[in-house]
N, CA, C and O of each residue as an XYZ file, in Angstrom:
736
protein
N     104.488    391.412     32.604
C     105.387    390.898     33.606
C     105.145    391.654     34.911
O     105.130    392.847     35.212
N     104.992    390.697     35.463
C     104.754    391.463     37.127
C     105.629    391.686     37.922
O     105.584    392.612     38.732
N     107.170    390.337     37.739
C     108.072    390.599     39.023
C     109.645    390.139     37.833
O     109.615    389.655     36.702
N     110.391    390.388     38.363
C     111.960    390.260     37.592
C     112.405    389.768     38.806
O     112.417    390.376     39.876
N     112.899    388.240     38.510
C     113.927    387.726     39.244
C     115.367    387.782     38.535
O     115.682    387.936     37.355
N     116.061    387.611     39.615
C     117.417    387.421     39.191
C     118.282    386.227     40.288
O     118.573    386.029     41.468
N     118.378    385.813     39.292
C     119.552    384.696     39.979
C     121.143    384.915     40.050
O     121.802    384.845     39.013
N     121.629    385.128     41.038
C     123.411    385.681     40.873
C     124.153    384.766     42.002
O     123.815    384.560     43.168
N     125.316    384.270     41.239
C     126.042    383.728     42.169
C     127.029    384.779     43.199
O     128.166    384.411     43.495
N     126.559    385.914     43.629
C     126.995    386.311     44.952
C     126.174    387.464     45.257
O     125.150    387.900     44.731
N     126.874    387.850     46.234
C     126.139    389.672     46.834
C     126.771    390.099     46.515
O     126.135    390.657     47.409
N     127.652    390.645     46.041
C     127.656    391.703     45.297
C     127.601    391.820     43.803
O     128.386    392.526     43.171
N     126.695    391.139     43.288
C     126.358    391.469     42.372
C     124.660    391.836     42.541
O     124.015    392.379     41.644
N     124.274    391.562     43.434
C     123.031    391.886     44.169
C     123.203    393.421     44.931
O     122.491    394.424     44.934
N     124.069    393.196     45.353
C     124.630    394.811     45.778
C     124.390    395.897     45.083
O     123.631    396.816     45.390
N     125.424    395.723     43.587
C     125.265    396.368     42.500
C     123.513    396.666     41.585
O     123.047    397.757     41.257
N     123.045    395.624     41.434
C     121.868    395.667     40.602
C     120.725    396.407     41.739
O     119.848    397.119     41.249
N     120.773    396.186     43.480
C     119.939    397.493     43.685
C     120.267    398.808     43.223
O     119.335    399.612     43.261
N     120.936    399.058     42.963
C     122.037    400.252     42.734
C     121.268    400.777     41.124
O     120.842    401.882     40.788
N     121.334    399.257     40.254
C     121.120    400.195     38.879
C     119.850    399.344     38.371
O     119.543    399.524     37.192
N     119.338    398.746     38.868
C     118.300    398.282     37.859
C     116.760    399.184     38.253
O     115.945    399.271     37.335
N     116.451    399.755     39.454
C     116.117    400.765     39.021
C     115.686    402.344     37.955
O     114.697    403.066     37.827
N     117.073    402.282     37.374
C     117.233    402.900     36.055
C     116.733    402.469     35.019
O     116.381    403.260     34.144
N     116.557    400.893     34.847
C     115.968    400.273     34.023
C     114.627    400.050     33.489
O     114.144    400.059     32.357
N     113.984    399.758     35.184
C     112.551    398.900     35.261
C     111.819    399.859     35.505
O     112.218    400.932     35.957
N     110.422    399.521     35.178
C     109.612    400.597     35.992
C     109.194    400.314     37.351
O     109.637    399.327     37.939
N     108.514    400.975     37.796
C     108.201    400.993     39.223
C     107.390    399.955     39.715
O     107.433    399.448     40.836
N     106.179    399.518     38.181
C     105.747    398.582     38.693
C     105.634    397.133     38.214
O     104.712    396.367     37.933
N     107.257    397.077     38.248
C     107.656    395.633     37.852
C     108.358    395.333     39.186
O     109.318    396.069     39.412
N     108.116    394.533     39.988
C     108.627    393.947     41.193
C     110.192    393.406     41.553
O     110.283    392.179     41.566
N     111.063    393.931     41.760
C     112.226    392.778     41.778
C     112.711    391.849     42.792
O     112.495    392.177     43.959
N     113.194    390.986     42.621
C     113.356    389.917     43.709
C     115.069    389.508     42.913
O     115.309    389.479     41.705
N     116.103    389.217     44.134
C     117.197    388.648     43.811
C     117.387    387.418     44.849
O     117.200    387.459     46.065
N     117.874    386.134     43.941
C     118.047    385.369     44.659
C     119.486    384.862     44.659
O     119.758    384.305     43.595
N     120.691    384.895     45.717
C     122.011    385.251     45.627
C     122.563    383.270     46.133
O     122.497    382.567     47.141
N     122.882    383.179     45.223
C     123.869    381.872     45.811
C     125.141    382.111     46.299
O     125.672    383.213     46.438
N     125.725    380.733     46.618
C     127.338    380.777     47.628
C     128.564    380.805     46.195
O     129.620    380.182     46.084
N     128.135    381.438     45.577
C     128.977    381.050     44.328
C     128.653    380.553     43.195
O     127.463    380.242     43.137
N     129.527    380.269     41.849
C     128.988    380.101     41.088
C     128.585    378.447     40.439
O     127.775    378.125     39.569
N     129.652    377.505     41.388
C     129.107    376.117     41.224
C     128.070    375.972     42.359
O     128.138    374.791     42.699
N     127.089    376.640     43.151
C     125.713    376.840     43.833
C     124.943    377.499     43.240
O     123.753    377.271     43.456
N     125.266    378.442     42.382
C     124.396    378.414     41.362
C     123.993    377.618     40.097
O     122.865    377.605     39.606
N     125.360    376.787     39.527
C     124.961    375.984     38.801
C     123.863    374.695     39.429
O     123.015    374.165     38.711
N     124.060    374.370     40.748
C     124.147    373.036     40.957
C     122.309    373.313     41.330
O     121.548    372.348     41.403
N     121.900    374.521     41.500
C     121.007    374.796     42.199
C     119.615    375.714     41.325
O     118.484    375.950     41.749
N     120.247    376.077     39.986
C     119.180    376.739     39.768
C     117.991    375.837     39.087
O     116.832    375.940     39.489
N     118.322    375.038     38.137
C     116.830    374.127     38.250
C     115.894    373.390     39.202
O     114.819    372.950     38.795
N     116.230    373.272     40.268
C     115.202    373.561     41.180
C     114.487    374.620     41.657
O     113.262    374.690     41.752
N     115.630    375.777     42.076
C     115.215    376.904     42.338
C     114.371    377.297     41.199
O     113.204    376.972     41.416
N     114.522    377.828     40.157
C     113.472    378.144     38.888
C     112.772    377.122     38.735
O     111.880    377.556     38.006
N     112.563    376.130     38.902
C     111.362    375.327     38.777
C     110.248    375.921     39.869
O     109.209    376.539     39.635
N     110.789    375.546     41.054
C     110.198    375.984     42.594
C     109.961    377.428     42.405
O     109.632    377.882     43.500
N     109.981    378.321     41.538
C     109.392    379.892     42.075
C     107.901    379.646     40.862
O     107.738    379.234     39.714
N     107.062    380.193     41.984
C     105.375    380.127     41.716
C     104.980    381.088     41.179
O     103.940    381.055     40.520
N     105.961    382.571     41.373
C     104.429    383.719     41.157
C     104.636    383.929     39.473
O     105.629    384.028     38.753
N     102.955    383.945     39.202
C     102.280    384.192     37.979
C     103.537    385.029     37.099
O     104.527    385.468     37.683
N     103.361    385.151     35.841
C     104.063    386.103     34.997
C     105.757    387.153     35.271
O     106.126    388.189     34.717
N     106.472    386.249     36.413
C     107.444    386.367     36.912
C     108.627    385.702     35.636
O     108.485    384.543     35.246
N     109.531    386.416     35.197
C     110.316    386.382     34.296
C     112.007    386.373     34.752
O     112.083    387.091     35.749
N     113.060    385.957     34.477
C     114.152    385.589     34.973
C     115.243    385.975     34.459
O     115.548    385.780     33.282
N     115.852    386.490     35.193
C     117.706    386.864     34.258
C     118.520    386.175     35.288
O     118.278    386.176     36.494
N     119.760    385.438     34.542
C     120.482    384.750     35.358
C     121.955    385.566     35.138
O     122.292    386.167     34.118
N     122.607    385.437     36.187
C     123.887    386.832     35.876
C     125.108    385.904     36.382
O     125.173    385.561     37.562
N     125.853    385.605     35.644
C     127.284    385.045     36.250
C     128.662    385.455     36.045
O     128.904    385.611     34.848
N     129.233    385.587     36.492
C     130.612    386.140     36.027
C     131.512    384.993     35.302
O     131.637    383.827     35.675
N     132.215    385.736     33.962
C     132.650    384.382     33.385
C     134.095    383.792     33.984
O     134.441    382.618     33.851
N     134.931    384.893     34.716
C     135.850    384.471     35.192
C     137.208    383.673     34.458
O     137.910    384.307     33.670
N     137.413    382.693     34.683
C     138.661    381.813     33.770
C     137.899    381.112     32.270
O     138.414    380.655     31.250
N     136.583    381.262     32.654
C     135.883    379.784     31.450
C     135.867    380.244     30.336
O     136.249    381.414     30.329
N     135.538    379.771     29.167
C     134.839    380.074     28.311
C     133.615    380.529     28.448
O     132.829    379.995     29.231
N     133.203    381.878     27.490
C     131.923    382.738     28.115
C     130.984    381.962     27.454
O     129.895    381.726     27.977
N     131.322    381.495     26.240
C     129.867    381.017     25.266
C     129.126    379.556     25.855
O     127.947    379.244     25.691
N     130.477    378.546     26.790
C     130.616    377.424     27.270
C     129.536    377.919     28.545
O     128.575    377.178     28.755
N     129.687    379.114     29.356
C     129.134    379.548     30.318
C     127.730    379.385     30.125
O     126.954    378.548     30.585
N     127.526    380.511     29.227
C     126.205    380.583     28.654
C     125.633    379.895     28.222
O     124.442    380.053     28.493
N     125.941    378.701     27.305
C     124.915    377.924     27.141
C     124.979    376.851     27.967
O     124.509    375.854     27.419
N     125.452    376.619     29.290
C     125.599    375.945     30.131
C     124.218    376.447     30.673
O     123.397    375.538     30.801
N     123.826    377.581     30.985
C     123.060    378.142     32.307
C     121.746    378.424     31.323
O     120.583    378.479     31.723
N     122.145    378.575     30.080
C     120.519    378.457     29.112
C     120.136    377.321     29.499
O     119.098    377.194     30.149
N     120.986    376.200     29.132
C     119.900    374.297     29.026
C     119.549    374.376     30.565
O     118.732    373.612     31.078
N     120.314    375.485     31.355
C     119.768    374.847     32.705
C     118.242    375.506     33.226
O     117.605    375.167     34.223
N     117.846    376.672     32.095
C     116.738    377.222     32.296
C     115.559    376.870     31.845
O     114.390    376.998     32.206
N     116.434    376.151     30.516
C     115.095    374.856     29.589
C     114.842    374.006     30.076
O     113.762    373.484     29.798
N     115.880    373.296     31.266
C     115.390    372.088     32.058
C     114.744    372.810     32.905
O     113.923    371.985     33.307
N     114.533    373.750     33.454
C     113.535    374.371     34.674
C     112.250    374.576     33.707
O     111.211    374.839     34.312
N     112.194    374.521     32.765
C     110.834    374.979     31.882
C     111.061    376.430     31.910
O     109.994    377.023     31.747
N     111.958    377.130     32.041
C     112.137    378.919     31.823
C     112.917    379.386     30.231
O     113.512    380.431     29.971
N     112.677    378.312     29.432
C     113.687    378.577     28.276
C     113.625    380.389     27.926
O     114.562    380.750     27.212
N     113.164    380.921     28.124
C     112.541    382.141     28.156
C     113.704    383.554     28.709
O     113.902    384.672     28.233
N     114.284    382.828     29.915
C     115.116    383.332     30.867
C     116.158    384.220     30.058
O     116.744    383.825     29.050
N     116.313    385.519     30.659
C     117.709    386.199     29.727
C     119.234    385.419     30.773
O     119.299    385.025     31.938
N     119.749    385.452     30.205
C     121.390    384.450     30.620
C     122.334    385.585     30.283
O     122.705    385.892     29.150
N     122.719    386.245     31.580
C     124.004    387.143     30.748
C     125.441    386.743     31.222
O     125.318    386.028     32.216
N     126.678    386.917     30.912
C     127.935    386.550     31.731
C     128.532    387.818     31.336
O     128.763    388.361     30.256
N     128.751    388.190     32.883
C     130.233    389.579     33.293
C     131.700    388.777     33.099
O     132.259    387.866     33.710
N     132.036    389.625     31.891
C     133.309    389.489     30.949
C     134.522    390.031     32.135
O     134.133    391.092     32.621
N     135.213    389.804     32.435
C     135.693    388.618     33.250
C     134.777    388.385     34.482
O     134.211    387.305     34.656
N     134.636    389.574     35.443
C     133.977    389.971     36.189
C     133.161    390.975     36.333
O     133.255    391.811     35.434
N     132.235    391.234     37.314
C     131.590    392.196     37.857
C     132.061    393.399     37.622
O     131.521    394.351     37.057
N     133.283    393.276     38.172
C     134.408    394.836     38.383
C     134.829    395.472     37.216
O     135.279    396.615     37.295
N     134.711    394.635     35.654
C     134.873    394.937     34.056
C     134.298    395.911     34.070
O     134.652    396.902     33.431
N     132.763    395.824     35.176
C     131.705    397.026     34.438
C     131.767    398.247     35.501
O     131.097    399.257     35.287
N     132.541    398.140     36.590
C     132.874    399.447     37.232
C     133.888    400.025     36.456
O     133.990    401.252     36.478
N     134.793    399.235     35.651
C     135.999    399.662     35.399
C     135.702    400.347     33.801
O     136.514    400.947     33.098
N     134.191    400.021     33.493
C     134.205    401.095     32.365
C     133.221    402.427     32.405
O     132.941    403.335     31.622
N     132.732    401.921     34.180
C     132.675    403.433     34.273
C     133.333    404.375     35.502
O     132.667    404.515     36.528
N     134.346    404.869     35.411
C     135.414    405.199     36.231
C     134.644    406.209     37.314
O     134.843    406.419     38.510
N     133.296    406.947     35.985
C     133.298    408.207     37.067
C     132.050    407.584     37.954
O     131.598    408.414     38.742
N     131.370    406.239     37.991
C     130.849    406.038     39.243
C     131.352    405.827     40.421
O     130.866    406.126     41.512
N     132.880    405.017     40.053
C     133.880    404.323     40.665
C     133.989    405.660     41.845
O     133.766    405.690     43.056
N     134.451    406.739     40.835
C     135.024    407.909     41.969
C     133.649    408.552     42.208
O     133.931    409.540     42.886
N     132.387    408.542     42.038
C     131.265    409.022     42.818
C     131.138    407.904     44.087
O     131.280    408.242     45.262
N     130.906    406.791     43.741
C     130.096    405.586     44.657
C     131.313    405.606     46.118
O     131.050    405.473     47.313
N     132.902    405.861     45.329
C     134.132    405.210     46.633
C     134.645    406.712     46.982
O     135.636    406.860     47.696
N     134.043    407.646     46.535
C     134.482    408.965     46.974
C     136.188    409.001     46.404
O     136.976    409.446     47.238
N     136.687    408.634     45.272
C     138.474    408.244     45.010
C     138.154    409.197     44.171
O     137.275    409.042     43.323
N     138.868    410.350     44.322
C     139.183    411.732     43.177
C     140.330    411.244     41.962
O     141.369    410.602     42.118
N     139.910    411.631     41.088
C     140.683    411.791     39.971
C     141.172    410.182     39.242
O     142.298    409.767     38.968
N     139.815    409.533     39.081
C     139.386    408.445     38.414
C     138.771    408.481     37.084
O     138.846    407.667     36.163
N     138.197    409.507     37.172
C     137.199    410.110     35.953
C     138.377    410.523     34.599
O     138.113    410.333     33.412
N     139.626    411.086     35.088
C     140.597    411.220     34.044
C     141.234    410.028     33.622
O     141.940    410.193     32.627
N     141.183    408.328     34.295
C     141.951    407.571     34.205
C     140.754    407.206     32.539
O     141.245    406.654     31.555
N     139.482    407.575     32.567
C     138.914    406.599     31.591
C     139.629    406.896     29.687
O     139.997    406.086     28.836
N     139.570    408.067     29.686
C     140.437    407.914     28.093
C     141.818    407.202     27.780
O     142.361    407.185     26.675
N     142.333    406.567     29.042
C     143.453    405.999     28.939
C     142.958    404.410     28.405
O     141.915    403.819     28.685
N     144.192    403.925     27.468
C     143.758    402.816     26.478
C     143.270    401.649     27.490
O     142.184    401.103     27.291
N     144.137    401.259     28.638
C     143.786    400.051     29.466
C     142.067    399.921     29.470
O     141.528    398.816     29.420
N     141.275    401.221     29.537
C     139.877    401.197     30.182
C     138.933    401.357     28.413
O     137.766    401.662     28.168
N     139.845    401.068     27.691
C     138.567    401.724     26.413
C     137.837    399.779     26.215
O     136.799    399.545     25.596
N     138.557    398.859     26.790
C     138.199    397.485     26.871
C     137.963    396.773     27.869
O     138.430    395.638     27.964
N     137.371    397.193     28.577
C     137.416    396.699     30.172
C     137.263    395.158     30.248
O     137.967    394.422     30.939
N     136.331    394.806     29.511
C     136.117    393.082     29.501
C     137.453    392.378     29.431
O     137.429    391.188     29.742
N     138.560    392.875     29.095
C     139.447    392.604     28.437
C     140.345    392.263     29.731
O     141.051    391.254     29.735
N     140.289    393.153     30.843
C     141.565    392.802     32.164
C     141.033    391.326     32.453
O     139.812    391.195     32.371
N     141.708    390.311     32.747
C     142.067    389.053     33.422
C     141.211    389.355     34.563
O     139.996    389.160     34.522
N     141.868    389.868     35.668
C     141.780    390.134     36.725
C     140.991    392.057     37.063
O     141.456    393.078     37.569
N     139.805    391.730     36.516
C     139.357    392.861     36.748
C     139.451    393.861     38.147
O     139.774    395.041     38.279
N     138.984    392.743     39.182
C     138.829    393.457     40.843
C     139.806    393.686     41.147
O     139.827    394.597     41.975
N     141.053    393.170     40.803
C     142.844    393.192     41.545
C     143.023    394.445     41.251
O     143.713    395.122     42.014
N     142.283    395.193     39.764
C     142.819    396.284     39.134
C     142.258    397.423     39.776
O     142.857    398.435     40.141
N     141.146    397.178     39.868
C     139.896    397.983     40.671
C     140.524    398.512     41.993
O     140.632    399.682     42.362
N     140.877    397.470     42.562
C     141.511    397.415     43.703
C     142.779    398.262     44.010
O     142.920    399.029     44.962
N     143.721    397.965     42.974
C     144.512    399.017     42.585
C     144.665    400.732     42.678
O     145.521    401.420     43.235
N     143.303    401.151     41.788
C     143.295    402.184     41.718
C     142.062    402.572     42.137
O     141.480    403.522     41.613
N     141.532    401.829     43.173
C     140.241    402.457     44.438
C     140.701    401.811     45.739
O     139.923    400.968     46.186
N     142.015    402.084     46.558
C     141.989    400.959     47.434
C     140.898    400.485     48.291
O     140.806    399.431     48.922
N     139.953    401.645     48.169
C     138.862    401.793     49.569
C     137.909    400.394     49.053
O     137.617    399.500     49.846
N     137.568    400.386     47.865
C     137.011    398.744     47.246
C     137.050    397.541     47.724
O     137.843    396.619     47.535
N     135.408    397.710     48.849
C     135.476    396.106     48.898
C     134.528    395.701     47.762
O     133.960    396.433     46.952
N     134.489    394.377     47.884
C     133.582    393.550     46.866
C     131.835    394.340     47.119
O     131.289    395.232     46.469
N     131.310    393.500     48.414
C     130.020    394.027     48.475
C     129.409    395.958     48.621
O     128.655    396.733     48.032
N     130.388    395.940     49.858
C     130.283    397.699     50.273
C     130.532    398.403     49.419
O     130.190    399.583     49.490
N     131.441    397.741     47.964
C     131.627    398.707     46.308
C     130.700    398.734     45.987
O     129.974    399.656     45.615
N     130.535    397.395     46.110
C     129.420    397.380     44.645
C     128.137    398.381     44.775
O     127.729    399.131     43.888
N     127.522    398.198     46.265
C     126.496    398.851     46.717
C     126.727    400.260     46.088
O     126.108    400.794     45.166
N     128.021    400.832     46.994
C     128.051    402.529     46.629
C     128.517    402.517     45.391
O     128.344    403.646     44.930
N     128.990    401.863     44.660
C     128.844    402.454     42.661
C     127.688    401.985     42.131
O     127.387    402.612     41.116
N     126.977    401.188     42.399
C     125.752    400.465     41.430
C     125.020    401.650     41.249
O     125.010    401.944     40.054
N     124.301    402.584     42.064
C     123.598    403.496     41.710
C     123.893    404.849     40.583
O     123.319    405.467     39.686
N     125.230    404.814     41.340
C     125.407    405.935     39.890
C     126.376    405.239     38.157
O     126.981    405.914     37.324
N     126.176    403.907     38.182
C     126.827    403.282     37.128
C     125.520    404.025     35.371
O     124.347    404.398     35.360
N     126.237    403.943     34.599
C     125.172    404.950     33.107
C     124.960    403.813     32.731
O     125.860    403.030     32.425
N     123.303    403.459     32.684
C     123.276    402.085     31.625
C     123.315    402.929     30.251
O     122.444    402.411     29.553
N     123.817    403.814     29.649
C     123.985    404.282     28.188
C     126.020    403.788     28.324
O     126.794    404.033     27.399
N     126.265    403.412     29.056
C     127.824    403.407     29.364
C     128.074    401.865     28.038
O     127.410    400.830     28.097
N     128.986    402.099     27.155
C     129.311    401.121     25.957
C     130.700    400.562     25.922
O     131.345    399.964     25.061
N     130.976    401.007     27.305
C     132.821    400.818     26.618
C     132.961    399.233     27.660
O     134.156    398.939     27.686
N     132.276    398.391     28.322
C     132.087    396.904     28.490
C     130.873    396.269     27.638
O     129.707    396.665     27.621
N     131.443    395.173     26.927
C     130.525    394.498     25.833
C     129.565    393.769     26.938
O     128.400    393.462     26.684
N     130.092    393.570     27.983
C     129.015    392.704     28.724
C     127.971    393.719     29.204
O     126.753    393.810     29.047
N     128.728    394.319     29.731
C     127.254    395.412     30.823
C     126.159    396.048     29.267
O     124.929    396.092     29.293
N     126.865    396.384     28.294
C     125.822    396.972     26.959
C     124.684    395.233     26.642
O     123.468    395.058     26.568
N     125.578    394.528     26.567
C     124.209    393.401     26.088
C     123.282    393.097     27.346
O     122.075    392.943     27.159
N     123.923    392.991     28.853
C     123.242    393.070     29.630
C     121.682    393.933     29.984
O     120.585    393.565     30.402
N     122.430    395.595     29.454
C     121.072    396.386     29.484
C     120.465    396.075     28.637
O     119.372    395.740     29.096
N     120.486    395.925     27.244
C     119.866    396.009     26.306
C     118.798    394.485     26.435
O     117.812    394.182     25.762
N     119.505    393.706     27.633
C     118.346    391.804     27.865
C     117.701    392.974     28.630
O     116.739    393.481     28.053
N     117.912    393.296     29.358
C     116.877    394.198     30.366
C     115.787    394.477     29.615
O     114.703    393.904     29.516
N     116.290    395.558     29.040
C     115.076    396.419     27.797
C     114.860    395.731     27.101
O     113.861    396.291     26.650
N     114.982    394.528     26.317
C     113.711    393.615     25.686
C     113.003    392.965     26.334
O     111.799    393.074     26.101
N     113.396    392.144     27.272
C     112.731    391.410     28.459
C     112.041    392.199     28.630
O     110.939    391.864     28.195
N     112.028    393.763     29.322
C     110.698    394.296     29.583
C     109.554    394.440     28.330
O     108.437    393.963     28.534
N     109.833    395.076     27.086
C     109.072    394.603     26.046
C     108.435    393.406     25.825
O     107.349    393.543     25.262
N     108.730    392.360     26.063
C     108.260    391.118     25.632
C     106.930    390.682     25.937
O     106.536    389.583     25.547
């Protein structure tokens, strides 16, 4: 594999993944993100878009947040849409509710990336041992980082987020598409 695309319905989730996929890839696997207006522009849009990208041995992860839906309804929504691009291949992950699930299970990037002291003690508390689990992940985030915007967060926590971090079911299957995808 030469280049890792990613397809995400916003910036800041593009924000975030400069931040950590680094940690992941090696140096000389290329990345490219391609950010839609949301997540019905990403539906409406990625079989063309993945049809239309040319370069040789270029491989695909599609990242959506599951939000109100059903996650499995999500997912295999955005698989058939990778088999109709001819990418059946593509890793498909969905952030359990949101994006912010996976800051919120790791507190102490939260208080490295937003500079918010005394976050790192909130994580043994029960609310955070399930993060996928808040409704409203960012409201919470928001809560207890007021400084948290969407993009300008994501940027300053993505880098110091632990892909060994287990306590969101989404962000653990997420790394682990990473690390086979690169095997493959």
């Amino acid at each position: 594999m030469s280049e890792l695309v990613f397809f995400l319905e916003e910036l800041s989730a593009k924000a975030m993944l400069e931040g950590l996929v680094p940690k992941l890839i090696p140096t000389s696997v290329r990345c490219r993100y391609i950010v839609f207006e949301g997540k019905q522009d990403l539906e409406k849009q990625l079989v063309r878009k993945m049809r239309g990208y040319r370069t040789p041995n270029a491989r695909f992860v599609v990242l959506r947040d599951k939000d109100a839906e059903d996650c499995l309804q999500v997912k295999n929504r955005l698989v058939a849409k990778c088999a109709a691009a001819g990418h059946a291949d593509s890793l498909v992950r969905v952030a359990c509710h949101e994006l912010e699930s996976w800051f919120l299970a790791d507190l102490a990037a939260v208080e490295i990336g937003l500079g918010v002291g005394g976050l790192i003690r909130q994580q043994p508390k029960a609310p955070y041992h399930q993060p996928d689990d808040f409704p409203t992940p960012a409201r919470k985030l928001q809560a207890i980082a007021p400084t948290y915007q969407k993009v300008g967060g994501s940027r300053a926590i993505g880098p110091h987020l632990d892909p060994g971090n287990q306590r969101s079911a989404s962000f653990r299957v997420f790394v682990a598409g990473i690390r086979k995808l690169l095997q493959d």
